[in-house]
N, C-alpha and C positions, 0 to 999 in steps of 0.2 A: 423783333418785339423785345421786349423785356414781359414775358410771361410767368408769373409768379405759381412755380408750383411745388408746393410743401417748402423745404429747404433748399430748392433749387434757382435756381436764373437761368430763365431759356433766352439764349442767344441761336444766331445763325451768325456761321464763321465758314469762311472760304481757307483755300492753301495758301492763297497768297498770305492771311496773317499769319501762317506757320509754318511756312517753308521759305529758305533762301530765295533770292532773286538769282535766274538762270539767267546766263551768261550768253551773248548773241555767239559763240559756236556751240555752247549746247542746246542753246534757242535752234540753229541750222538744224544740228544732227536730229534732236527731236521731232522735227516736223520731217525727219524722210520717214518711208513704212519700214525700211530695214532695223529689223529688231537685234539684229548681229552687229551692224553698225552702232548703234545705241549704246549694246554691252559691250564691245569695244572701247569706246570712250569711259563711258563709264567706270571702269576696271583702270582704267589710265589715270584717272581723276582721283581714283579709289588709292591709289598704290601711292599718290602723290599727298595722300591726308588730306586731301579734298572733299570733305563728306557733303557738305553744303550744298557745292557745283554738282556733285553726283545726286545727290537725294532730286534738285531742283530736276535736271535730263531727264531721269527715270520717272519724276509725277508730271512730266510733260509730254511723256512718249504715251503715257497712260491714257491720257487724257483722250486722247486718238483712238488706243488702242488698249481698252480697261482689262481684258482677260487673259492679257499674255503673263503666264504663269512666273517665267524667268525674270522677267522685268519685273513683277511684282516681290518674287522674294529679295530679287538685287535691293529695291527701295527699301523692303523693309530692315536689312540689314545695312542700308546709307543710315537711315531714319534713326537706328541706336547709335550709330556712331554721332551723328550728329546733335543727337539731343542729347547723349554723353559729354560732349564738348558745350553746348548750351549750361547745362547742370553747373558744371565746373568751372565758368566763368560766371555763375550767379553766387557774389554774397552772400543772399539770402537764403540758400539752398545748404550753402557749404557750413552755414552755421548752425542753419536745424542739423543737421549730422554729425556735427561736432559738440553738440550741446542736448542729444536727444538719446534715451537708452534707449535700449534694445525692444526693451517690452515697449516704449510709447511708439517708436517705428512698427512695432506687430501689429499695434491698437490701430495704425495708420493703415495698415497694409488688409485688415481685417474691413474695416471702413468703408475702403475703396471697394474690395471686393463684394459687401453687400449691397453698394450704390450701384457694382455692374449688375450683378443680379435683378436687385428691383430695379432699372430705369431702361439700360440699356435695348438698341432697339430690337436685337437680333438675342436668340438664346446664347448665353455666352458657353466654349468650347473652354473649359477648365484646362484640361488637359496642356490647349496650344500655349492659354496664360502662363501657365505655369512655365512652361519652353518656353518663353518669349521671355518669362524673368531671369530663368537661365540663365538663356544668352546673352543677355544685357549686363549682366553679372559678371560672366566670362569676357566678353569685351572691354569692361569696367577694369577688370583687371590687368589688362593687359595693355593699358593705355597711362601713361607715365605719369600726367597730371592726378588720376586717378590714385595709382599705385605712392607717388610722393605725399599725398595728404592719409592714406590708409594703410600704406604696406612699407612704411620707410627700414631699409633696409633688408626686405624679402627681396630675394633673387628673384629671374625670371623663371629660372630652371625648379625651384620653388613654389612659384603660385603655378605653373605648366601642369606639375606635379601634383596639387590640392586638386585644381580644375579635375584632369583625370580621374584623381581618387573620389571626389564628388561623382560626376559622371557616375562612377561603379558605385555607390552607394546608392544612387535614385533609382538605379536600372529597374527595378523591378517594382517601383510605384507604381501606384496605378490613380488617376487623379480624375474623380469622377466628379466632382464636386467641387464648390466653394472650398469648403472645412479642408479637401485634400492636398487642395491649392496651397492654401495657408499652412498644412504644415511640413509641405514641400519647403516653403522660406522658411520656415521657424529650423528646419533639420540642418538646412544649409548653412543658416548663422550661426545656430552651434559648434557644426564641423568644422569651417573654415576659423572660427575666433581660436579652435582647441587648436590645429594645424601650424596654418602662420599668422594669428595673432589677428586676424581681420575682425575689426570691430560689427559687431552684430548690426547694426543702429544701419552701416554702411552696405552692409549685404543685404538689408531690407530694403532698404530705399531702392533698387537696384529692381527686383522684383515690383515693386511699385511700377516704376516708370516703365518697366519693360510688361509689363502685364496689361497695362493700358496703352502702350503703343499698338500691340497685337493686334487691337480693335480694329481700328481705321485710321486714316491720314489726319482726322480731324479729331480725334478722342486724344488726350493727353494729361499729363500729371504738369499743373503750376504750384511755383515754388511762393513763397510769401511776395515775395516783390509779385512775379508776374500776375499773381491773382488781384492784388491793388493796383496794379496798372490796368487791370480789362474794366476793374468796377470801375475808376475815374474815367477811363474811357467810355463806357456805357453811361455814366453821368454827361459828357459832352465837358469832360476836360480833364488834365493830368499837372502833375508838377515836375519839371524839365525845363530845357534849354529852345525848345518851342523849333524842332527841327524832324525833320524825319529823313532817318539813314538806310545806306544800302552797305553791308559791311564786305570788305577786300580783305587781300591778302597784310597789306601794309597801309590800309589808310581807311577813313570810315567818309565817306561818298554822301554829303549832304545834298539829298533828292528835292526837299524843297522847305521853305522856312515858312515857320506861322507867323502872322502881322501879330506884333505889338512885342513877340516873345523876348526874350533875353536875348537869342541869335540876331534877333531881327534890329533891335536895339543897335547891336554891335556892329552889325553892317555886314554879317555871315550870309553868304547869299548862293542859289541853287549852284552845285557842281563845285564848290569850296571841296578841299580835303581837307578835314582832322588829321594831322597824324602820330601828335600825342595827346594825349592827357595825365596833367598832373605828373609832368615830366618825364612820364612814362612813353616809350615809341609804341607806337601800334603793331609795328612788324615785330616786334621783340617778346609786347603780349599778350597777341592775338585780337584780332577785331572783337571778339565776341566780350571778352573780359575790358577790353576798352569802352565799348557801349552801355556794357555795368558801370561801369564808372561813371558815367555821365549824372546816374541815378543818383539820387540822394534827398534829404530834407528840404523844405521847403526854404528860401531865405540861406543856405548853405550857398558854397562857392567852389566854382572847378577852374581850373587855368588849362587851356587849349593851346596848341601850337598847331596853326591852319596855312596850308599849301595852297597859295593861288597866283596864277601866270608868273612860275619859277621863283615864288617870293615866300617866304615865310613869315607869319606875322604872332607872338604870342599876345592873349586877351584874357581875363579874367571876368568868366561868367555868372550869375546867379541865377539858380535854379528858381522858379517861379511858377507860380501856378498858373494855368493856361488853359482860354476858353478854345476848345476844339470846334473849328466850322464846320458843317455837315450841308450848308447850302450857299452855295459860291458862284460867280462871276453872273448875279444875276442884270440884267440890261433886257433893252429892247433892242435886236439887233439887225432886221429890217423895219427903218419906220415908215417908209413908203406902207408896206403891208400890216404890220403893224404886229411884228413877230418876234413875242418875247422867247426869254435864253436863263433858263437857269441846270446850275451842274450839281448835281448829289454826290458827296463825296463818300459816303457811306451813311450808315441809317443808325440814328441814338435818340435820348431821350428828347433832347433837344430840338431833333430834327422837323416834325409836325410844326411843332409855336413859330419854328423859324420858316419856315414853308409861305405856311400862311400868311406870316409877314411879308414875304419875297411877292407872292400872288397877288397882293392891295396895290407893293410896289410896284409891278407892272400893271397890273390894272388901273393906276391913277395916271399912269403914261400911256398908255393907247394900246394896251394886248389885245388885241384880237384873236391871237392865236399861239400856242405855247410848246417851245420846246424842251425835255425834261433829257440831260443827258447823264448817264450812268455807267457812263464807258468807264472803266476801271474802278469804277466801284464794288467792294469785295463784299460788301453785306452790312452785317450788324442784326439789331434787334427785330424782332420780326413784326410785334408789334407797331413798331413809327413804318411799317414796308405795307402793315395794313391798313395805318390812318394815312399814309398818301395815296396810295389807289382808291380808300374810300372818299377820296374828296373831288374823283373826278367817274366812277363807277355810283349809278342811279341805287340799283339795288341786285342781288344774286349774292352768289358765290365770290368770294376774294380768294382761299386758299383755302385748302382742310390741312391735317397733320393727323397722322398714323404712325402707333409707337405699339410696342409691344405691350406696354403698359396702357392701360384703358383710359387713366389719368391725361395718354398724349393725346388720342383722338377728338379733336376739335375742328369746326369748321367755321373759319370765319368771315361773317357777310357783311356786305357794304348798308349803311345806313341813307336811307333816301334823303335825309335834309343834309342841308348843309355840300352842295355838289355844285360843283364848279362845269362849265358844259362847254367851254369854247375847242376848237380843234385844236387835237392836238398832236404831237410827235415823241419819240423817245427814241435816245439813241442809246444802242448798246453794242459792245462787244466782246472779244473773247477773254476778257478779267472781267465783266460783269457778270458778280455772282450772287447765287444765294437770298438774301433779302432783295437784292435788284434782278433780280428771277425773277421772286413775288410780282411786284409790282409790274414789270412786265409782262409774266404772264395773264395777270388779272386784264391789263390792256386791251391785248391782244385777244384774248377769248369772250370778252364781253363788244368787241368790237370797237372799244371807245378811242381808237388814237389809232396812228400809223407808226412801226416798228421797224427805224432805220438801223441797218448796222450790219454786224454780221452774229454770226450764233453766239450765245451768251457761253457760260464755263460750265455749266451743267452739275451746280452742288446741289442737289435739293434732300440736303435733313440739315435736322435741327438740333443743335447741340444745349445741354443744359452745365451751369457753371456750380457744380456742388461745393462748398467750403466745407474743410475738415475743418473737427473739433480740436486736435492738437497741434496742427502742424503750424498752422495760421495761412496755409496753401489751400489750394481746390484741385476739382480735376473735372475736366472736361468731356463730357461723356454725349454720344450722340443717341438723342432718346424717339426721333420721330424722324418722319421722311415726310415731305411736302407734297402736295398737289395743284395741278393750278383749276379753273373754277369749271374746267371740262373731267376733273380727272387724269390727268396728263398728269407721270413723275416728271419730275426734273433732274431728276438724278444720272450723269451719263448721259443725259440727251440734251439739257438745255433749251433754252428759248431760240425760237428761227426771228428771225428780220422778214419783213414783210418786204421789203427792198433793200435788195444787199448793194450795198458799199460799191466792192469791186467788181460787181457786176455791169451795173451802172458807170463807174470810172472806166472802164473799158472800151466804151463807145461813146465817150461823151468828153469833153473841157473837164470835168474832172480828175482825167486820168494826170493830167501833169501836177496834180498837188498832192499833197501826202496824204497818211491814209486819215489822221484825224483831219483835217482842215474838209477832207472830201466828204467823210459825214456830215460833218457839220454844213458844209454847201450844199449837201443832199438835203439835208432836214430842213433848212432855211425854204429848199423849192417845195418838198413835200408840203410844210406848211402853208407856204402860198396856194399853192392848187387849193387846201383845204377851204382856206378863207374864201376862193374864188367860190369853188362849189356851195359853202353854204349862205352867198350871196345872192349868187341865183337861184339859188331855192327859194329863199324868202325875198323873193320883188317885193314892191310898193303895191297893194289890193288896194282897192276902191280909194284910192285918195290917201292911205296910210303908207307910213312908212315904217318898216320891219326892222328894227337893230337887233339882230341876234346872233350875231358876231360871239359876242361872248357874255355870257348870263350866266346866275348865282344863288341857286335857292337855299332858302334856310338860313338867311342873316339879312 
């Protein structure tokens, strides 16, 4: 949705918008049960400055396995490193801190802290925030991009030294509270700017990010860019190069291009490498700072040097504004049966108007029956996850939401007009998250479709996008937890498939096709059976004849 509450924007957001893409040997290692195996790798990855590869292993080993304690404090120490190196490969971040005192960083950090207070879904542990800003601090420091922009010319043996003597300065705090919280940071900026010269502005921000990581995987500090990148995203478009990247160690991995974009223009197409910009190599300065770079004004210009079949080719692109699709490769894809196909790519403002358009489309071509796929789809608003279950759910339950705050608890029900009745299918699997929960789970519990695939990614809360007053950033704060229309979390357990995937590929013609084509040739038959069945339900009576294949009340 996009749920407007006070000063807030409830979204629902999954890992995959914020964490790296796991690499197919940490994809292997993750799916065994050995947790020793796991942290093995992961310490290999770790040692190698890998946070990304690491952070990604350890929230996938998770996923399987949510309680194992070690594996969780490992990720959350991947998690700062890694969002340390995000930070400082963002413009935008590096300039609030070189351009912000001390006191408007405290005004930041005080902010946050009563946004966790009032919103947050769980009482918040003052004490662990505070240790969490610590260490983010301490990491901070010790990390060379970090120390060149803050500590230029502090030794290591230097900040080693501060770190410790801090340490024994806190020892005997006691942090009960918000207020104690805060002047945990405010003591630390002091010390350290008297010590060796660390800018206040820079050990506050530090406490920020690391106070809100503590939360959860999903709660986080955006810097000014990335907070206008979620709103144009939440509006259903952005200003870019119209590509979406997976970043490496030396090259930035163009996963797939938007029709009409500037990439697309150019002739940039899936599986191209980046491997510089603006004359800069990727290997030399870092994926992440490379992908900043992309960013910029509307109508401004980047020059690329892109790697494909051993060739290098440099182009000069314009950043442009660009309408995000959220409902894709719609068709009818058996027309014998009369079996329409559309794919949700994620859920925005957009998504409903565009829906319903898609729905006429195949309805003026022969639907009889509808398959809705949401296989890797990560979420979005929660909102548009409620107007497309309500356009196929008569009337009940869609979702509630439970927040610590009274503000979150909501329940939201389907409206009887306006419902779309033909059979139907949805396919999901294990990156369908979150808002494509919703809508699945609503499916599935109200009985109105059949639920091909295999278990969905099990996110179920709801995060709210708070904008600060000074920074011109937000922060990401998770204020509710979802239900689906039985009461069922979703949190850790996810949506089942009513017919799994590889269950079926296993004694059938579908085992020799891969794993997406075999959904999709499941859901094709699911759908047929459905049409058959509700053909024979409604024969021809006294001389009529019954088309209720597919009918549409309320327009």
């Amino acid at each position: 949705m996009i749920r407007s509450l006070l000063n807030a924007l409830v979204i629902l957001l999954t890992s995959a918008l914020l964490l790296p893409a796991v690499s197919a040997s940490a994809q292997q290692t993750a799916n065994a049960s050995d947790a020793k195996t796991t942290l093995t790798e992961g310490r290999s990855l770790e040692k190698s400055g890998r946070w990304g590869d690491a952070l990604g292993l350890y929230q996938q080993f998770l996923r399987k396995h949510p309680v194992d304690k070690n594996i969780q404090r490992r990720r959350s120490v991947a998690r700062l490193h890694f969002d340390l190196e995000r930070r400082y490969s963002d413009s935008s971040f590096i300039r609030t801190v070189k351009t912000s005192e001390t006191s408007a960083a405290l005004t930041v950090y005080a902010e946050v802290l009563a946004k966790i207070q009032s919103y947050y879904v769980d009482t918040p542990n003052w004490s662990e925030l505070a240790s969490f800003g610590l260490t983010s601090l301490e990491i901070a420091m010790m990390d060379p991009e970090f120390r060149d922009a803050n500590l230029p010319g502090i030794s290591e043996t230097q900040i080693r030294d501060a770190i410790l003597q801090t340490r024994e300065d806190l020892k005997s705090a006691t942090v009960s509270s918000r207020h104690d919280a805060y002047l945990v940071a405010h003591k630390t900026a002091k010390s350290l700017e008297q010590r060796i010269g660390l800018r206040g502005q820079a050990t506050v921000y530090e406490f920020v990010c690391g106070a809100i990581s503590a939360l959860d995987p999903y709660s986080g500090f955006m810097s000014a860019s990335q907070y206008g990148e979620s709103m144009s995203q939440i509006e259903g478009n952005f200003v870019g190069l119209g590509v979406e990247l997976r970043t490496n160690e030396d090259h930035l991995h163009i996963v797939s291009v938007i029709e009409g974009g500037s990439a697309d223009v150019h002739g940039l197409t899936k599986d191209d490498h980046i491997i510089a910009v603006d004359g800069n190599s990727v290997e030399q300065i870092g994926s992440e700072k490379a992908a900043d770079m992309l960013r910029g004004p509307e109508n401004s210009f980047v020059e690329l040097t892109v790697a494909r079949n051993q060739s290098h080719q440099k182009m000069r692109l314009e950043r442009r504004r660009i309408e995000i699709p959220s409902v894709e490769d719609v068709s009818i894809v058996d027309r014998e049966a009369g079996v329409g196909y559309l794919r949700l790519t994620n859920f925005q403002k957009t998504t409903p108007r565009d829906f319903d358009a898609a729905l006429w489309k195949l309805h003026r071509q022969g639907m009889r029956s509808l398959i809705v796929d949401v296989r890797g789809n990560p979420g979005g608003l929660l909102q548009a996850s409620v107007d497309i279950a309500d356009k196929f759910v008569n009337d009940g339950v869609i979702v509630s939401t439970r927040g610590r705050n009274p503000m979150e608890d909501y329940t939201h029900r389907a409206n009887t007009a306006s419902t779309w009745r033909m059979p139907l299918i949805v396919l999901i699997d294990g990156n369908s998250a979150s808002a494509s929960e919703i809508f699945a789970a609503a499916i599935r519990d109200h009985k109105r479709g059949i639920i091909v695939g295999e278990k969905s990614y099990g996110k179920g809360s709801v995060q709210g996008i708070f904008p600060l007053n000074i920074s011109g950033g937000g922060v990401r704060l998770t204020t509710a937890k979802f239900y689906s229309p039985h009461g069922n979390a979703i949190s850790e357990v996810g949506v089942k498939a009513d017919v799994l995937v590889h269950e079926v590929a296993k004694s059938s013609s579908l085992a020799n096709s891969d794993q997406e084509d075999a959904g999709m040739r499941l859901g094709i038959l699911e759908a047929k059976k459905l049409v058959m069945k509700s053909e024979n339900v409604h024969q021809p009576v006294a001389g009529k004849t019954l088309s209720t294949n597919v009918s549409f009340s309320g327009r």
